[in-house]
C-alpha positions in Angstrom: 134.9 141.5 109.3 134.1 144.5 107.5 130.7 145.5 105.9 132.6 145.9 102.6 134.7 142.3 103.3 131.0 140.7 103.9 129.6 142.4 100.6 132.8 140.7 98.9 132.9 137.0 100.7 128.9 137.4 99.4 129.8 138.1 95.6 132.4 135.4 95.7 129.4 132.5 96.7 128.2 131.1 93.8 124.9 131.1 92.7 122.0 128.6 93.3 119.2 129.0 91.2 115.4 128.3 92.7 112.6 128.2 91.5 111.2 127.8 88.0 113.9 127.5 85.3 111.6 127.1 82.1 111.6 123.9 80.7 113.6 121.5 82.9 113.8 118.2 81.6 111.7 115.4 83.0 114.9 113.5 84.6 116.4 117.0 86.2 112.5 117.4 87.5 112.9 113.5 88.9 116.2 114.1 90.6 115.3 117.4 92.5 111.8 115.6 93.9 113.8 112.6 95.1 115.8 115.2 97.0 112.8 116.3 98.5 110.9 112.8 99.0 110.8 113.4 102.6 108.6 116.7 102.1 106.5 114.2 99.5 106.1 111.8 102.1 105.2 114.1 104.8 102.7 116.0 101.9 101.0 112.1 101.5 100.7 111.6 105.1 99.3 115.1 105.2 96.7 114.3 102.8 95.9 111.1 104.5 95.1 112.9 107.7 93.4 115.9 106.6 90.7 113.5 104.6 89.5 112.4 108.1 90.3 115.6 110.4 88.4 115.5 113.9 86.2 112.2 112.6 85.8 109.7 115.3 86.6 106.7 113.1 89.3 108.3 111.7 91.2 105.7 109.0 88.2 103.2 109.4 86.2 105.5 107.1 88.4 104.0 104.3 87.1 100.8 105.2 83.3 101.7 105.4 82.8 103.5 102.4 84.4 101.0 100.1 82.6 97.9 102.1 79.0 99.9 102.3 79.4 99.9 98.0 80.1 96.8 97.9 76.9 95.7 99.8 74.9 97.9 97.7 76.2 96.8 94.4 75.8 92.8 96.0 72.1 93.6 97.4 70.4 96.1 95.5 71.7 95.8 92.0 72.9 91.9 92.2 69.9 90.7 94.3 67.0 92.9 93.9 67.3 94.3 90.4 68.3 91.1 89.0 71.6 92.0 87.4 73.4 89.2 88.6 71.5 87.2 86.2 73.4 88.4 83.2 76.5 89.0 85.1 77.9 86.0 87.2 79.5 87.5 91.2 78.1 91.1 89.9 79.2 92.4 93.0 82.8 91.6 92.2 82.4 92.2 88.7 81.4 96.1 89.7 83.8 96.3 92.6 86.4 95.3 90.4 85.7 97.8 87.9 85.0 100.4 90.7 88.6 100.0 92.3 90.4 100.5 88.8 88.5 103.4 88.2 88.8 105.1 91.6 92.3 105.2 91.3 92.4 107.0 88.1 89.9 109.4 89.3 91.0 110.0 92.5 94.4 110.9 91.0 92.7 113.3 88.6 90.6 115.4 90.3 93.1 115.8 93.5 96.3 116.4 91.3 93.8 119.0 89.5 93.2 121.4 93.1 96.6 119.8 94.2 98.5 123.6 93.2 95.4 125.6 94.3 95.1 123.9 97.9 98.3 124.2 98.4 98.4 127.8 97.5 99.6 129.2 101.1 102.4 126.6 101.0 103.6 127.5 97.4 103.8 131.3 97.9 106.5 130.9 101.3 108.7 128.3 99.9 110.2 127.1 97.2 109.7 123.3 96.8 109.3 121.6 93.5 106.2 121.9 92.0 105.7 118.6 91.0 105.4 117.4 94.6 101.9 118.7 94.9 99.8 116.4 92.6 102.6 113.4 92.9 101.1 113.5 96.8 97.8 112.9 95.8 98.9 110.0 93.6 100.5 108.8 97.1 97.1 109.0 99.4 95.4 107.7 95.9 97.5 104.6 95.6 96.7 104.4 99.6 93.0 104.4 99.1 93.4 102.1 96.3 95.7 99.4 98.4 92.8 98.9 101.0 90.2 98.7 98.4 92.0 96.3 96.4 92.4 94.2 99.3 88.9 94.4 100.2 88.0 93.2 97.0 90.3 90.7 97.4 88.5 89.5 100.8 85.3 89.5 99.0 86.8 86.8 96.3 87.9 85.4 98.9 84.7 84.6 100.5 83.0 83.7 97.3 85.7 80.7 96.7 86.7 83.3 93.5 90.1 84.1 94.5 92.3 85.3 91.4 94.8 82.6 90.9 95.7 81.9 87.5 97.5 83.1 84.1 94.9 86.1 83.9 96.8 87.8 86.7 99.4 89.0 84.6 96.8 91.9 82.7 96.9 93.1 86.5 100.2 94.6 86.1 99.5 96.7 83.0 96.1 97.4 83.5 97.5 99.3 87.0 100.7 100.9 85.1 97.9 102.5 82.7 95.7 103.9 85.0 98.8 105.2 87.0 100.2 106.9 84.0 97.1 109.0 82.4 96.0 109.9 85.9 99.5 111.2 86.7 99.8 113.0 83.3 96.4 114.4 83.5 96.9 115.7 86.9 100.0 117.2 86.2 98.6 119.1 83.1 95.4 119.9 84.8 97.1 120.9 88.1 98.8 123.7 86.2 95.7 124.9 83.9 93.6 124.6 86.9 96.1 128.1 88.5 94.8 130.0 85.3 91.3 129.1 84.7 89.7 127.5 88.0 86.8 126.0 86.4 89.1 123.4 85.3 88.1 121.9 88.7 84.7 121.9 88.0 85.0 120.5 84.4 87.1 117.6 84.8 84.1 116.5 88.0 81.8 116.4 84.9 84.3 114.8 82.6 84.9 111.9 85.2 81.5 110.9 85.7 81.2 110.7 81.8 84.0 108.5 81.6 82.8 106.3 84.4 79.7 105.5 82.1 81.9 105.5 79.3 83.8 102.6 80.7 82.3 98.9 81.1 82.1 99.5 84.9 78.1 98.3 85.6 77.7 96.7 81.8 80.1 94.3 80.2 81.6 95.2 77.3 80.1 92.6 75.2 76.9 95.1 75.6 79.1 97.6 73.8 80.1 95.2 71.1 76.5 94.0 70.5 75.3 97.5 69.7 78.1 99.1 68.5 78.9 96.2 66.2 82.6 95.2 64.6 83.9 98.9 63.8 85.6 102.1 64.3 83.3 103.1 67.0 84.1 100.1 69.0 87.8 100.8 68.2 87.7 104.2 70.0 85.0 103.0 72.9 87.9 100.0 73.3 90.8 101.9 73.2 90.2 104.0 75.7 92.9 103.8 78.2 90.4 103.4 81.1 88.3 100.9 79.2 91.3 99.2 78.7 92.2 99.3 82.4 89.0 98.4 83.8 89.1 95.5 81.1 92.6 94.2 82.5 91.2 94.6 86.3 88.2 92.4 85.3 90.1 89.8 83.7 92.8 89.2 86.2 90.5 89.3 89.1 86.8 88.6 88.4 87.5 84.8 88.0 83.4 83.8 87.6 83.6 85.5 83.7 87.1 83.6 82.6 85.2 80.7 81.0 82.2 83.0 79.1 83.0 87.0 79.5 84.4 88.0 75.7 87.4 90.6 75.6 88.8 92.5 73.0 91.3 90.7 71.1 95.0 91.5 71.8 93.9 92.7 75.2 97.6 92.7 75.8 99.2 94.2 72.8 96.4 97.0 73.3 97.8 97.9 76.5 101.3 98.0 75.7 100.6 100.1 72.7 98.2 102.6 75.9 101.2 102.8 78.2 103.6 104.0 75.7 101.1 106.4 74.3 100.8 107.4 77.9 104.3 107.6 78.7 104.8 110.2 75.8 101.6 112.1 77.0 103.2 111.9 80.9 106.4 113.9 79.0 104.5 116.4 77.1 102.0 117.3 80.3 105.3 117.4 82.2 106.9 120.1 79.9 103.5 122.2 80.0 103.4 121.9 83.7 107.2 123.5 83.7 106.4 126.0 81.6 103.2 127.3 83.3 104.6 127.0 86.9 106.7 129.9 86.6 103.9 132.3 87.3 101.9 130.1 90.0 102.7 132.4 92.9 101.5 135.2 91.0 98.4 133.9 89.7 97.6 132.4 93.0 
């Protein structure tokens, strides 16, 4: 074959567009990453591993940590500062509340350096962008697993195992925190190329909004001092409240007979996750239309 009968059989291929195509559409985005779920599932493997790189312990380290805060929180809070007295099984009450929350940050603030960390990666090959923070919901939902089942073992041991119609806020209450922290790491992932002290912001905003949620109080405190109102409204409505509240009362048992809860616990989460579906499909469309420029900006 000819140099000019190559040049021809080439012009005759058609073409396959890669890269960023401006605003896909959020079902178009969900089709090409199932194509590549292998490269997700080696990304959330990759993740996994490089947490624990050239430890000793390796994967026992997510054990340790999540058993060493539950002691603290049974011994030094519970037991020594008394604050078991107001709270029945404090321990599991903060555990519980811990475990919601940690999957909601931990989704955050690695989906936000998720596209900066994997700068190296993104500037060789084309891969949908997407993949980057939807790994770190992987390792996040990981993390949260073996937690969760710790907690569970605690319960467990305290004759408090969750068995009852209160399971069923467990469902929702996960679907919430799984949706904002997937739509705020998408959004932030893609600011985060442009102005990196996005990163550093949202490490303050999280540890605002762990106080800001009834995590190490209950939030019959918050009602007591906030009184019947609008500022209970928004303190309540807050989807990771509203997750941490569903967490509680599915699995902290020792409060079902005297912790109060907002009314329409349930309706108030349904209403969260389709507010937080709609906010998943606008931080999607931002994300497309910033990730055109991320190999330059990187």
């Amino acid at each position: 074959m000819t140099s000019q009968e190559r040049f021809d059989a080439l012009a005759r291929q058609p073409m396959h567009v890669v890269g960023s195509t401006g605003t896909r559409g959020i079902f178009s985005s969900l089709r090409e990453i199932a194509g590549h779920r292998e490269m997700l599932s080696l990304l959330v493997r990759r993740d996994l591993k490089a947490r624990y790189k050239d430890s000793t312990l390796g994967f026992l380290w997510t054990l340790i940590r999540p058993l060493t805060q539950l002691l603290i929180y049974y011994i030094v809070i519970g037991k020594f500062l008394s604050a078991e007295r107001g709270i029945p099984d404090f321990a599991v009450y903060v555990f519980t509340g811990l475990t919601a929350y940690g999957l909601f940050s931990e989704i955050v603030s690695g989906g936000t350096a998720s596209i900066v960390g994997n700068a190296g990666l993104i500037k060789k090959i084309y891969l949908p962008r997407e993949v980057f923070p939807l790994a770190t919901v992987g390792s996040a939902l990981f993390n949260f697993s073996i937690q969760l089942a710790i907690l569970l073992a605690a319960t467990l041991a305290l004759v408090a195992f969750p068995i009852g119609p209160d399971l069923v806020y467990f469902i929702p209450g996960v679907l919430v925190l799984l949706i904002y922290g997937t739509a705020f790491g998408l959004l932030l992932a893609a600011v985060n190329v442009y102005l990196r002290d996005i990163q550093y912001l949202v490490e303050v905003l999280l540890l605002l909004l762990l106080w800001a949620s009834p995590i190490v109080y209950s939030w019959e405190m918050v009602r007591d001092v906030l009184g019947a109102g609008p500022a209970l409204e928004i303190y309540t409505n807050n989807p990771i409240t509203l997750g941490v509240l569903a967490f509680q009362r599915s699995l902290w048992t020792a409060g079902a007979e005297t912790a109060a809860y907002p009314s329409d616990l349930m309706l108030r989460l349904g209403i969260a996750i389709v507010i937080g579906v709609l906010l998943l499909v606008g931080a999607h469309r931002v994300f497309t239309k910033l990730q055109g420029n991320f190999a330059q900006a990187l």
